[in-house]
C-alpha positions in Angstrom: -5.3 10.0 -19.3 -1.9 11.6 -18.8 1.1 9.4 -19.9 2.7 10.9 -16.9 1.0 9.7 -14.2 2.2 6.1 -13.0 -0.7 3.8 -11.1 2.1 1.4 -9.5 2.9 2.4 -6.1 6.5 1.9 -6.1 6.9 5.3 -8.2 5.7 6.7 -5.1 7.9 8.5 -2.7 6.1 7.4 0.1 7.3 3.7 -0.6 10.7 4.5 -1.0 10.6 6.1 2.7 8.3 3.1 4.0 10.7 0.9 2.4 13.4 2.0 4.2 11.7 1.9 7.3 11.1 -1.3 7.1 14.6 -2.4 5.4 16.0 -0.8 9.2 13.3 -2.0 11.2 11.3 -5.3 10.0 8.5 -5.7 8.4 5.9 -5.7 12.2 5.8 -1.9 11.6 3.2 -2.9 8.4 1.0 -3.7 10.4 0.8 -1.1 13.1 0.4 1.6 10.5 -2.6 0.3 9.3 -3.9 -0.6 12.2 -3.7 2.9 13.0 -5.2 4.1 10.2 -8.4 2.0 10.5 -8.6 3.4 14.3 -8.5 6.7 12.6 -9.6 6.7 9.4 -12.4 8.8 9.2 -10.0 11.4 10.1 -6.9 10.6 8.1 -4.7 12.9 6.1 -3.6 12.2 2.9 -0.1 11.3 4.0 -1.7 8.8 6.7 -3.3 7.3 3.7 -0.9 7.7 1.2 1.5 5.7 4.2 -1.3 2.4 4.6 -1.7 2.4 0.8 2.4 1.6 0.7 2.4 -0.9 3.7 -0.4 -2.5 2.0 2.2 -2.2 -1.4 4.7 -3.8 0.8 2.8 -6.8 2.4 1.5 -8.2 -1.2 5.0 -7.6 -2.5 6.5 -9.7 1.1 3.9 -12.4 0.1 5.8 -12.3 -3.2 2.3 -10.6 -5.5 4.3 -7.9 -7.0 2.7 -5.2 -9.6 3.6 -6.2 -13.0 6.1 -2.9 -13.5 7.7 -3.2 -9.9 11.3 -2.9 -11.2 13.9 -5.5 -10.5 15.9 -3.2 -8.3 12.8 -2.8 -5.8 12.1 -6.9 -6.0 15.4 -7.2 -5.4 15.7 -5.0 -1.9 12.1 -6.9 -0.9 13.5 -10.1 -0.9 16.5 -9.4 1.3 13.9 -8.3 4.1 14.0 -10.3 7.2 10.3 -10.5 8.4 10.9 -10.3 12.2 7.8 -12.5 12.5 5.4 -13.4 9.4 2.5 -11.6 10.9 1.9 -9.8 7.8 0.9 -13.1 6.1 -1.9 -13.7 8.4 -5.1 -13.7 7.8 -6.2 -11.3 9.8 -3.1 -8.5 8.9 -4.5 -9.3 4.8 -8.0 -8.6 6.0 -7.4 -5.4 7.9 -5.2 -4.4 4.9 -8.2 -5.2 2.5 -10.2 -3.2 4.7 -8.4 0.0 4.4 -7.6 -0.1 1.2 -11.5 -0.4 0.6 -12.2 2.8 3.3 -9.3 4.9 1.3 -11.3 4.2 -1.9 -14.8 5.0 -0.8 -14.4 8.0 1.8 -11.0 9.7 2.5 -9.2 12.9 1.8 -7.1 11.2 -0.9 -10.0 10.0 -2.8 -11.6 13.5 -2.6 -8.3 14.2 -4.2 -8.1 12.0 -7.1 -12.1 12.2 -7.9 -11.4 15.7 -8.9 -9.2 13.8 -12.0 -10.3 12.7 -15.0 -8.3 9.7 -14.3 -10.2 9.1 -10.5 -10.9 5.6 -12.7 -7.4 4.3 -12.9 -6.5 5.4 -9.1 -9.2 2.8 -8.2 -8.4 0.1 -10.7 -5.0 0.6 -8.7 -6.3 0.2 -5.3 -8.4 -2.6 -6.9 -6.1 -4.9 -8.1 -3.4 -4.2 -4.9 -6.1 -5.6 -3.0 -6.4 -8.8 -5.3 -2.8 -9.2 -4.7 -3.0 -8.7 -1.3 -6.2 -11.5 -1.0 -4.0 -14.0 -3.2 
């Protein structure tokens, strides 16, 4: 495994930006993003996917299920969101979240990406227990 590679999705870039987004806007963009991922899915870039992966980051971290190395300075910007309406707690956003995480991890262009790795393992156990924390 390389020591280098991080599996928590806030070392991501594509948070940061998301994060931001949703620091100007509200958190109701969270779920239009993966709903248009799942209308598209089967033909999704990586950024698309790289994009639902960090609203789904985002909604378990709203809910308060933070990965255990999310730093204190991103907990801290995450709890001074102001969820225009808590639509990402219900059932049905967590459940269409669950779902595209599972489609990212079985057939998309980033998993054709990360199976080429010898650490393809790790990336899922990552997409794995994001969904936990999204389901509890």
């Amino acid at each position: 495994m390389d020591e280098n590679i991080s599996y928590n999705t806030f070392d991501n870039g594509t948070v940061e930006e998301l994060l931001i987004k949703v620091e100007q806007n509200g958190s109701d963009i969270l779920e239009g993003l993966i709903r248009n991922y799942l209308r598209s899915w089967e033909n999704a870039t990586l950024d698309q996917c790289e994009e639902t992966i960090a609203a789904c980051e985002l909604i378990a971290s709203l809910k308060g299920n933070f990965d255990s190395e999310t730093s204190e300075h991103f907990k801290v910007r995450i709890s001074k969101i102001n969820p225009v309406s808590n639509d990402y707690r219900s059932e049905e956003m967590i459940e269409l979240a669950a779902d595209a995480l599972d489609r990212i991890g079985a057939e998309s262009e980033l998993k054709d990406l990360w199976e080429d790795r010898e650490d393809f393992n790790n990336w899922l156990k990552m997409l794995g227990a994001l969904q936990n924390r999204l389901l509890t």
